[in-house]
C-alpha positions as CSV (number, residue, x, y, z in Angstrom):
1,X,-31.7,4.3,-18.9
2,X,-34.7,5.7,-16.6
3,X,-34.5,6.5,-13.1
4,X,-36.8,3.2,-12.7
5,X,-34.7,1.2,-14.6
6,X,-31.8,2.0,-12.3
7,X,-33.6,1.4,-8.9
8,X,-34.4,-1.9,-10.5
9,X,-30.5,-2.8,-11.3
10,X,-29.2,-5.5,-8.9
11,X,-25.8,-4.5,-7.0
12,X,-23.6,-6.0,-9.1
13,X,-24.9,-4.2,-11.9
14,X,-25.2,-1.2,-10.2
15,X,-21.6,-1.2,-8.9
16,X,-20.6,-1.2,-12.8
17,X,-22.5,1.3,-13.9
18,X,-24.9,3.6,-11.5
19,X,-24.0,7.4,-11.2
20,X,-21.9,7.3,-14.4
21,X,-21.5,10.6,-16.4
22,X,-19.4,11.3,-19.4
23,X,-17.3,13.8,-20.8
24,X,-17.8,14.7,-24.3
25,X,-14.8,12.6,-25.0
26,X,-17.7,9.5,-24.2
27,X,-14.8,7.6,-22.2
28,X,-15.5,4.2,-21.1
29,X,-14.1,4.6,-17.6
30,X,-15.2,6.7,-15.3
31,X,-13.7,10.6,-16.0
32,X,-10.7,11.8,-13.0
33,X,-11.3,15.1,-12.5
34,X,-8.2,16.8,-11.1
35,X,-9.4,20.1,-10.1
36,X,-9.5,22.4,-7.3
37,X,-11.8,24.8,-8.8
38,X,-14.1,25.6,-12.3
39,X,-15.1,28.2,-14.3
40,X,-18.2,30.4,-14.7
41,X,-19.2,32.1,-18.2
42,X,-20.0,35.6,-16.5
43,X,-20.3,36.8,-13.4
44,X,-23.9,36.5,-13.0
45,X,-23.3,33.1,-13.5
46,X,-21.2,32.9,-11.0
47,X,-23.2,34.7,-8.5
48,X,-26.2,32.4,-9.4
49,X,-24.5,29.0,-8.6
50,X,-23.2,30.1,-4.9
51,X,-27.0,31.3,-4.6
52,X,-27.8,27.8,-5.3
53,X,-30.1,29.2,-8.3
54,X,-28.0,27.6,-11.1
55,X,-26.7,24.0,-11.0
56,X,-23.0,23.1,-11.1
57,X,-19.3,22.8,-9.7
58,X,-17.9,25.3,-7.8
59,X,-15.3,23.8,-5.5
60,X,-14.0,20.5,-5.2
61,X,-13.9,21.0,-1.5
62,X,-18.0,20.9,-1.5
63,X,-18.5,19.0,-4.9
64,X,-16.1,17.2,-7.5
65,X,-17.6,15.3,-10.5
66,X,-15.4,12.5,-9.9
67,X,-16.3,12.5,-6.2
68,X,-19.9,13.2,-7.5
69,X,-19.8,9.9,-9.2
70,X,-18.9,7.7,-6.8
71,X,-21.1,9.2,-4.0
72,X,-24.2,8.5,-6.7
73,X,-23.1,5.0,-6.8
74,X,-23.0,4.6,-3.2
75,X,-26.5,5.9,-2.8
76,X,-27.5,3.3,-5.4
77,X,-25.9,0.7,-3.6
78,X,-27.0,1.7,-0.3
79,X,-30.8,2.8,-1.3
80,X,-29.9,6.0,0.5
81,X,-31.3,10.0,-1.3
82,X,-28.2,11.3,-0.7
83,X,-23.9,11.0,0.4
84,X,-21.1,13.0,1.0
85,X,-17.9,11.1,0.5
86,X,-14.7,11.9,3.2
87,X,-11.4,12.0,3.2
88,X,-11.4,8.3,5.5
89,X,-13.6,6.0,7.5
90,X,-13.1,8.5,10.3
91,X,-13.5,11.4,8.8
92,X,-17.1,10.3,8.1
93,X,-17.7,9.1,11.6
94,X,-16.6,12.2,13.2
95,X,-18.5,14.2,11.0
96,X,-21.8,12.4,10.5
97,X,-21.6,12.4,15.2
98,X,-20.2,15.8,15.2
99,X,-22.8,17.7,12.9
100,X,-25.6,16.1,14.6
101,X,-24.7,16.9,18.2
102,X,-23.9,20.6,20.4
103,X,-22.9,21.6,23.6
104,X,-25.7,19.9,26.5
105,X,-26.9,17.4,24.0
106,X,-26.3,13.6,24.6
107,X,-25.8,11.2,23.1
108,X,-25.9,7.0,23.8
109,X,-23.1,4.5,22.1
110,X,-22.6,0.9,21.9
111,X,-19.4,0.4,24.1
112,X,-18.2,-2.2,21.7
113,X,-16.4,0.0,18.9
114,X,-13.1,0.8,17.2
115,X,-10.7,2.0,19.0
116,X,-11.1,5.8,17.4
117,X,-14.6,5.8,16.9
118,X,-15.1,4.8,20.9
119,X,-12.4,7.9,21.4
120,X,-14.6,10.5,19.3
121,X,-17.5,9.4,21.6
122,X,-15.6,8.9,25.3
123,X,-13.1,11.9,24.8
124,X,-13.6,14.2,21.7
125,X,-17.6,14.7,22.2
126,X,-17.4,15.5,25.6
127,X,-15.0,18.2,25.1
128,X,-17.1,20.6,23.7
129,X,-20.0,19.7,26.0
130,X,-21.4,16.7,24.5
131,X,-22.5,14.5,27.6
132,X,-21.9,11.2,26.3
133,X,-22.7,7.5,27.8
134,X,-21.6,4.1,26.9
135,X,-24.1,1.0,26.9
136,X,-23.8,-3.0,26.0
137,X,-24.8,-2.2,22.6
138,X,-27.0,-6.4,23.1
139,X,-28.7,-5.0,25.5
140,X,-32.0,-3.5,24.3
141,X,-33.0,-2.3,27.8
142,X,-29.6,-0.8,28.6
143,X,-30.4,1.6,25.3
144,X,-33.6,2.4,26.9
145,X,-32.6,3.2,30.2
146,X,-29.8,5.4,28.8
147,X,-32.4,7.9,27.4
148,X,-32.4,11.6,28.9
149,X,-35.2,14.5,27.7
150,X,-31.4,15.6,25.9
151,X,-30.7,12.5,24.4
152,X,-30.1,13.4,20.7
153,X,-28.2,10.7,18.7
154,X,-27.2,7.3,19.3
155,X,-24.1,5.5,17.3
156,X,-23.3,1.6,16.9
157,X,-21.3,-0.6,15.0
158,X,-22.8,-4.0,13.9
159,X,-21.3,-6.3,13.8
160,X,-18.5,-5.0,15.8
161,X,-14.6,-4.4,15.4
162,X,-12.9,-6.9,16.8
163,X,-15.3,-9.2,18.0
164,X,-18.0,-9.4,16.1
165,X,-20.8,-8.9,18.1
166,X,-24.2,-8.5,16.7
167,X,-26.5,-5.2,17.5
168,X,-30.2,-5.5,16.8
169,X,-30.5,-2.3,14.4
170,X,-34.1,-2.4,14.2
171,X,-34.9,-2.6,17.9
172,X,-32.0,0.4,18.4
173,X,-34.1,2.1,15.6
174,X,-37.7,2.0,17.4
175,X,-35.8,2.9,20.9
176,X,-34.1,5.8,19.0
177,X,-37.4,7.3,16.8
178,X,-39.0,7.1,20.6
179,X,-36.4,9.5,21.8
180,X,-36.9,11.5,19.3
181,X,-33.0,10.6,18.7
182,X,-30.9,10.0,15.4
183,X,-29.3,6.6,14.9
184,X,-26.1,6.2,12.9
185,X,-24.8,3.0,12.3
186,X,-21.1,2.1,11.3
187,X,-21.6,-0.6,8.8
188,X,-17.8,-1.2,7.5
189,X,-18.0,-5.1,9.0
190,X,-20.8,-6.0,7.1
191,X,-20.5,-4.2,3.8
192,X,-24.0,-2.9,2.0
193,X,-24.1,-5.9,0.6
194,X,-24.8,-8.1,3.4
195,X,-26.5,-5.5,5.8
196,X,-28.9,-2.7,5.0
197,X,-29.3,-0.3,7.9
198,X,-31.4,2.1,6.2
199,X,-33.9,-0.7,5.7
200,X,-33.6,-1.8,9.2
201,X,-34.0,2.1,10.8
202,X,-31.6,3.4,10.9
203,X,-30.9,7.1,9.6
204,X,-27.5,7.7,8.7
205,X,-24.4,5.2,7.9
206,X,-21.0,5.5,7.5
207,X,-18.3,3.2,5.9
208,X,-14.4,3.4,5.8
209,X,-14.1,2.9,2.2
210,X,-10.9,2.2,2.6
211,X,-11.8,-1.6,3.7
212,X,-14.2,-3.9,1.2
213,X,-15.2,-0.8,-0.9
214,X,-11.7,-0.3,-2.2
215,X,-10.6,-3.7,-1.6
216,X,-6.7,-3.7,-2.5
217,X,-4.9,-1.8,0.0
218,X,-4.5,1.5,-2.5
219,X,-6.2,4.4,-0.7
220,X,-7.7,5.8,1.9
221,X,-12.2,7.4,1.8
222,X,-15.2,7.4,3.8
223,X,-18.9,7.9,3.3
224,X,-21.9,9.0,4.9
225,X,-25.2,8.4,3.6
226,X,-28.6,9.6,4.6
227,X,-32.4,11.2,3.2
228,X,-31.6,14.3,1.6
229,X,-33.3,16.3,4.0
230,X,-30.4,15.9,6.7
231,X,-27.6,15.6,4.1
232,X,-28.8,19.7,3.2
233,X,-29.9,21.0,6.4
234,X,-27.6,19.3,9.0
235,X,-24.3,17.4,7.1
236,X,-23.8,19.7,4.4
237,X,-22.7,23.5,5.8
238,X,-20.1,21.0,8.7
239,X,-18.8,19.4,5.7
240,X,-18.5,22.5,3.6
241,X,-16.7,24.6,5.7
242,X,-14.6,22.0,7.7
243,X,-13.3,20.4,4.5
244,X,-12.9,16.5,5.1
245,X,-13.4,16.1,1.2
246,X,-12.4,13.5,-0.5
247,X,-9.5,13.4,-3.4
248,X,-10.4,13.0,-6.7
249,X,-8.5,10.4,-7.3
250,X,-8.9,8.6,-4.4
251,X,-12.6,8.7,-5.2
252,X,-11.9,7.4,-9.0
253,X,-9.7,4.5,-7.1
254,X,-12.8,3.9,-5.2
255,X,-15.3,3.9,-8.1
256,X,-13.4,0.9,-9.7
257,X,-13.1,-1.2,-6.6
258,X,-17.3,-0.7,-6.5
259,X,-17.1,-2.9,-9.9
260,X,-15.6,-5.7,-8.0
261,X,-17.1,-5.7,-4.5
262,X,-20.0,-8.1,-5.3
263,X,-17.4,-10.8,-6.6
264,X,-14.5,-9.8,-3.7
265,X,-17.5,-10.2,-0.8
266,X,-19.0,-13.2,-2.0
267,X,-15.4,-15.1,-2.1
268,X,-14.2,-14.2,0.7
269,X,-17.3,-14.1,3.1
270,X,-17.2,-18.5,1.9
271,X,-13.2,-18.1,2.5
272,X,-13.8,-17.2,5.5
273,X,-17.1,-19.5,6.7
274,X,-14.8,-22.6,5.9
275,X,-11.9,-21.1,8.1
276,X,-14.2,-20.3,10.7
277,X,-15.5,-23.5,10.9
278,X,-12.2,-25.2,10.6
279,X,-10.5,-22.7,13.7
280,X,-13.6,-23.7,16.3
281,X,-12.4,-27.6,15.4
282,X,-8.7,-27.0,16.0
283,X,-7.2,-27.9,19.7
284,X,-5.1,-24.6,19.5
285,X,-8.1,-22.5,19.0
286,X,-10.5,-21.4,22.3
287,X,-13.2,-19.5,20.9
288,X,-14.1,-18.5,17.6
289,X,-17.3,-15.9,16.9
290,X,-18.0,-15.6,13.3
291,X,-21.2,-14.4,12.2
292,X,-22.3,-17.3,10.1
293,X,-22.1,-20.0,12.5
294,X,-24.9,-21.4,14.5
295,X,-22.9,-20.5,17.6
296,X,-22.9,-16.6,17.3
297,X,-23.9,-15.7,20.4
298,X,-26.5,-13.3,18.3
299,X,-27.1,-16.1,15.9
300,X,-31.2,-14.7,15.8
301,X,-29.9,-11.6,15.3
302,X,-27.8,-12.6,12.5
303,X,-29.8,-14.5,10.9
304,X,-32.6,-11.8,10.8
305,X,-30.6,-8.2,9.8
306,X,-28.1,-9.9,7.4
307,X,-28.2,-11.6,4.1
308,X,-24.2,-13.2,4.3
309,X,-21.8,-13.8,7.4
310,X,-18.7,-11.8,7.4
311,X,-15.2,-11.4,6.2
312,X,-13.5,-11.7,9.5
313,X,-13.2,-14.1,11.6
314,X,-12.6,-13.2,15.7
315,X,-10.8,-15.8,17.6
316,X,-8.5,-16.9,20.7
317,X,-5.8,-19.0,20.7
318,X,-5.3,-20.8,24.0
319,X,-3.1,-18.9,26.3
320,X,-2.9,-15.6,26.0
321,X,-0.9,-12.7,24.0
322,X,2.7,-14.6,23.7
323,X,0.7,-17.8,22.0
324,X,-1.1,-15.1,20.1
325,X,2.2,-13.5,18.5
326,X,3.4,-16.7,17.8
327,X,1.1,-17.3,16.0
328,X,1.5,-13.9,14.2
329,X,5.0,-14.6,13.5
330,X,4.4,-18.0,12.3
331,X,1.9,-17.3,9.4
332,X,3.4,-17.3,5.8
333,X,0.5,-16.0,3.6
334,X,-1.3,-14.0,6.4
335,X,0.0,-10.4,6.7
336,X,0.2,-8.6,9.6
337,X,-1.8,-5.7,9.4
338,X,-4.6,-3.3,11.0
339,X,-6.6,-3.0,8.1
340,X,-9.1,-5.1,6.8
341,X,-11.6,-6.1,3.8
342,X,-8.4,-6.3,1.8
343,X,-8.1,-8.6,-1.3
344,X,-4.7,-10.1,1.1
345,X,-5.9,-11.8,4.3
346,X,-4.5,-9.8,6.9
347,X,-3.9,-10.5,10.8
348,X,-3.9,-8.0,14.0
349,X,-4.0,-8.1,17.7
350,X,-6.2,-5.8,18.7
351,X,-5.4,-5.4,22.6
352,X,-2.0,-3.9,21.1
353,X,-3.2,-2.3,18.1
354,X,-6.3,-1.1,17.2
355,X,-7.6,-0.9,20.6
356,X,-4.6,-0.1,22.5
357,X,-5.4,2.8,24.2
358,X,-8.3,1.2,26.0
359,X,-8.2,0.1,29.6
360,X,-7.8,-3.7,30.4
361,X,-11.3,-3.5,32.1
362,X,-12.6,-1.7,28.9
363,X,-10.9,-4.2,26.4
364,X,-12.5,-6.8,28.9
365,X,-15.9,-5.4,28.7
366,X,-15.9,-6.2,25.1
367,X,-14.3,-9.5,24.7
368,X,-11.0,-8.5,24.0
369,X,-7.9,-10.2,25.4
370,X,-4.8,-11.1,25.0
371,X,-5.4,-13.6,23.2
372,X,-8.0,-12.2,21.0
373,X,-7.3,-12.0,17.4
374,X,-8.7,-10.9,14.0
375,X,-8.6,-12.2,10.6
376,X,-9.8,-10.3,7.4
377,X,-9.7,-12.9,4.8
378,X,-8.7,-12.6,1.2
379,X,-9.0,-13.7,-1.9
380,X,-6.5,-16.6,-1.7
381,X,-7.2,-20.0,-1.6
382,X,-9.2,-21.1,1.2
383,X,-6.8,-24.0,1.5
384,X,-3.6,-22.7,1.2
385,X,-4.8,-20.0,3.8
386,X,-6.2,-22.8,6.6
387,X,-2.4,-24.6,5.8
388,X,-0.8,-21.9,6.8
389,X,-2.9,-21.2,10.0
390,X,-2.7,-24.9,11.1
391,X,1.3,-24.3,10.2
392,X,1.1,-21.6,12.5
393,X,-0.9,-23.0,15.2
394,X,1.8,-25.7,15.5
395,X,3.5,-23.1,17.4
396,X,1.4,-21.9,20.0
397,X,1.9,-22.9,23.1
């Protein structure tokens, strides 16, 4: 196939087959790679690929051809130039903030993140001089006002962990290209399939591959995407010589939950628009934000930047974190569990897990309360999941 034929591929298509190279064996699957290191025919050959002269592996630290593989298919995906796959979800939001930022720089986040990405930004960054400041990530005008003659990147994540608020990514885009400022968007909620940030201004994103991309609760990986230009002059010597590569075999795990994240989304993003809409009608239930619902409070928002709703669901129960545990307890099918995107639907409470270590005034700031909970849905039966919800509702309160 051509180059043109490829950009032409739809996702699912894509996720099959784009980046795929083959041994001289001409396996079907993708090759695992398991090697630290390669081989050079002579010296000078050697010489000429850490000059950059000759192309080629030299350690799977910078470059593995598994690795290689899935950070191809990812840029197809994504319609990015270029990726460097990490170690975890975090791993590429520390290092996509951290390379792009030094002592007396700052830069502007949306208050409403995960817990560890908001402590990379609130207590890492400044640390080594990084003047940071936190903004209502809805507010257009607040982004604006943040901006200082040092203002160098700005970080958001739409829509956002737990609560599933909705950031404007193109208006953050204009605000940041006026600053002169880089914007890096977390886009794990939404998956590439339903949300392009690329397309909507943005200049770098990041996913947890760990969530949707793998998809079955096997591994952990992260990604960072981007135009080449920043991948080579800015990315690549932080992520060479601080080493947050990613396994081999994780990224080969990876590569074959790409095949099935078109047919995974698509379920459960309609799983989880039925049980949305079924939670905001029960008596037990106080508020329920779901991206595909009229009612999103950013339902404009939504409606413009992305193509599907969501996977999660954010709601309360009515009461507070005693009714939400019970609940917890109560659910048969539902797992309790941090993560997310996950072929089993899965269950947290984020003021005592995720997002812990914020204040109450912080949590509060961003809609999270005691009785706040979020739902990843799965891949099992819509109606054998909203059974065992309204089972479990029985006992709150």
């Amino acid at each position: 196939m051509t180059s043109e034929t490829k950009r032409n591929w739809k996702p699912a298509t894509a996720m099959v087959h784009a980046g795929t190279t083959r041994s001289p064996h001409g396996e079907t699957a993708e090759a695992l790679y398991l090697t630290q290191g390669y081989v050079y025919d002579t010296a000078e050959a050697a010489e000429a690929r850490f000059k950059g002269e000759e192309p080629g592996f030299i350690y799977s630290r910078y470059a593995n051809p598994t690795v290689d593989m899935f950070e191809k298919r990812m840029c197809e995906l994504e319609g990015a130039e270029e990726a460097r796959a990490t170690a975890s979800g975090m791993a590429a939001v520390a290092s996509a903030l951290l390379c792009s930022a030094r002592a007396g720089d700052h830069v502007v986040s949306a208050r409403a993140l995960f817990g560890s990405c908001r402590w990379v930004v609130e207590t890492l960054m400044p640390r080594y001089g990084i003047e940071t400041t936190l903004v209502d990530g809805r507010d257009i005008e607040a982004w604006k006002a943040a901006v200082r003659p040092n203002t160098k990147l700005f970080f958001l994540e739409s829509p956002t962990n737990p609560t599933l608020e909705v950031v404007d990514i193109a208006a953050v885009a204009e605000v940041a290209d006026a600053a002169v400022a880089r914007l890096v968007v977390d886009n794990v909620f939404a998956t590439p399939l339903q949300q392009r940030p690329l397309e909507l201004g943005a200049h770098v994103v990041v996913y947890s591959a760990t969530k949707h991309i793998d998809g079955q609760g096997r591994c952990l990986g992260g990604v960072v995407l981007s135009d080449r230009k920043w991948i080579d002059e800015e990315f690549q010597d932080y992520f060479r010589h601080t080493g947050p590569s990613l396994s081999p075999f994780n990224a080969w795990t990876l590569l074959k939950g790409l095949e099935t994240l078109p047919v995974r989304v698509a379920q459960q993003t309609r799983s989880a628009a039925r049980i949305a809409d079924h939670l905001a009608r029960h008596k037990a239930v106080s508020r329920v934000v779901y991206p595909g619902r009229d009612d999103h409070p950013q339902a404009d928002i939504v409606a413009k930047q992305m193509s599907g709703g969501s996977t999660l669901i954010c709601f309360d129960v009515k009461g507070g974190k005693d009714e939400a545990f019970a609940l917890m307890n109560g659910l048969d099918i539902v797992a309790i569990s941090n993560n997310l995107g996950d072929a089993k639907s899965l269950i947290t409470h984020p003021a005592t897990t995720t997002h812990k270590n914020l204040t109450d005034e912080a949590r509060a700031s961003v809609g999270i309360l005691g009785s706040t909970l979020r739902l990843s849905v799965g891949l099992e039966d819509a109606d054998d999941l909203i059974d065992d919800l309204d089972r479990a509702l029985g006992s709150v309160g």
